[in-house]
C-alpha positions, 0 to 999 in steps of 0.5 A: 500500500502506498502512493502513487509516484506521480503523473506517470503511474496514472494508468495504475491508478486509473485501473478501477473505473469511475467516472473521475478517472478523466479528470485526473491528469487535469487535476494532478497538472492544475494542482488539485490533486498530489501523488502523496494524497493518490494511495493504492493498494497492489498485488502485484501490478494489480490495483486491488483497491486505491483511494484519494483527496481533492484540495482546491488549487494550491491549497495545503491540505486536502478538503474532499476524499473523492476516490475510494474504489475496490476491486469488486471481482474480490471476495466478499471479505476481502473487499472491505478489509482490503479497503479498510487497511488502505484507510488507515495507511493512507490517512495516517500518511496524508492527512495532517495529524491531530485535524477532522478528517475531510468530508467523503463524497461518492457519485453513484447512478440514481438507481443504486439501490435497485441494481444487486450488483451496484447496490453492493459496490456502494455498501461496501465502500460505505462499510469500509468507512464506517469501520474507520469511524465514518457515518452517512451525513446526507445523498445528494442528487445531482441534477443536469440540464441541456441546451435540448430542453427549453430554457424555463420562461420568467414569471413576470412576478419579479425584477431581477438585479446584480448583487450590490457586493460581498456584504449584501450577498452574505446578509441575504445567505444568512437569512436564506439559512433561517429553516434551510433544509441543507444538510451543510447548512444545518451543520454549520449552524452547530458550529458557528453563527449564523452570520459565520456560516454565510461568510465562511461558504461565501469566502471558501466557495462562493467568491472563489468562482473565476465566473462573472459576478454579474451573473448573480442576481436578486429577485425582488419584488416590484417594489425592490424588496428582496424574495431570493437570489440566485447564483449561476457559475462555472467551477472547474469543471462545469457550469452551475447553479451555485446557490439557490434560495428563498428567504423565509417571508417568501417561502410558499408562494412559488417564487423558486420557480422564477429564481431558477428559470433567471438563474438557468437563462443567465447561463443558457445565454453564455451557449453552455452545453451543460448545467449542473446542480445539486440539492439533498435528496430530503429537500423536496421543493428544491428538487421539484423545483429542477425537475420543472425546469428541466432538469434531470436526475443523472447521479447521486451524491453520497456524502459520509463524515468523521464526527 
């Protein structure tokens, strides 16, 4: 068990599947990824199991274990043993000493639990975590939308505008937390304040994007005052719709619907072939909310944590 050497061994890392395997080389060349955050466990040449970290480019530590992958033709035992024992080692390598444990994130089809044989595959990953002290935070369904299906048309209920700056947008994110239904959300507010948590996602995430802030919008009413807003993006890899909320005095009346259909023209305009989203699989109205607007279910999201 041990990591892999760099760019070089990407075929041997890249011998399980998964759908990041073609994000890798950019990853590792963008400085996303490291060797030393890149374990693997081998027979031989053979890949029996292998697991890595994500950071943000130049960050110093890693933020997201994103890969945890096992030989699946292995039996039964051996699978999550295997997985297991890679844990620990690389853990105890590649994380620093003495810190929480970043979060786990798997994407898995929308299906999973309905097929015997991908059913397996996610629960045994799953066990392997829970034996190194990990539990289910929250599944997240990621959401698409294409350029084929029609772009969602206003409402005409509100007027949308730029946001003012930093300060106007994390006032209005603190408010949007008030009765969230995000499991991130509800998290942060066991750990910090209200007021801490909109500035901690706005300065770790939000202000990060390399994406025209003039994209954002407020929704307001005619008579200027706020309903919501919305955030569409680009990340490294796609385009987005990075935040989405209602603030409490408005919720109930379908103004989401609107939010999202500005949210999803601002980015449709720029000609992207692609739009992602993502919400947890317990926010019923956010996720109704994508479905009306075209957007399809293509993945989930499994989420575990260290406490």
């Amino acid at each position: 068990m041990r990591p892999i050497t760099g760019r070089e061994e990407l075929d041997l890392f890249s011998q399980l599947p998964y759908v990041l395997n073609e994000e890798l080389a950019d990853d590792l060349a963008a400085g996303r990824r490291r060797p030393e955050w890149m374990w693997v466990a081998l027979r031989g040449d053979r890949v029996l199991a292998r697991a890595a970290w994500w950071s943000r480019p130049g960050g110093g530590a890693p933020l997201i274990l994103d890969v945890l992958d096992i030989d699946d033709s292995l039996a039964g035992p051996d699978r999550v043993d295997i997985g297991v024992r890679l844990l620990h080692a690389a853990m105890a390598a590649a994380l620093p000493s003495g810190e929480r444990r970043p979060k786990y994130s798997r994407f898995v089809p929308p299906d999973w639990r309905d097929n015997a044989e991908t059913r397996q595959s996610v629960e045994d990953r799953m066990t392997a975590l829970r034996r190194t002290g990990a539990r289910l935070f929250v599944e997240r369904l990621r959401l698409e939308w294409r350029p084929e299906s029609p772009v969602p048309e206003p409402g005409g209920r509100l007027v949308f505008r730029p946001i003012q700056d930093a300060e106007e947008l994390v006032s209005l994110m603190a408010l949007a937390l008030d009765g969230t239904l995000d499991a991130h959300g509800r998290d942060d507010l066991t750990r910090m304040s209200v007021h801490e948590a909109a500035a901690r996602h706005y300065e770790d995430e939000l202000a990060r994007y390399r994406s025209p802030r003039d994209w954002w919008r407020i929704a307001a009413l005619p008579d200027g005052e706020p309903v919501g807003f919305v955030l569409p993006a680009r990340n490294d890899y796609n385009p987005i719709i990075a935040y989405l909320a209602v603030l409490p005095a408005h919720r109930g009346n379908g103004y989401i619907d609107d939010i999202l259909a500005e949210g999803t023209r601002v980015l449709a305009e720029q000609g992207v072939p692609r739009i992602r989203a993502a919400t947890d699989l317990g926010n019923v109205p956010m996720a109704n909310a994508f479905r009306r607007a075209g957007y399809v279910n293509f993945e989930r999201e499994i989420n575990m944590t260290w406490s």
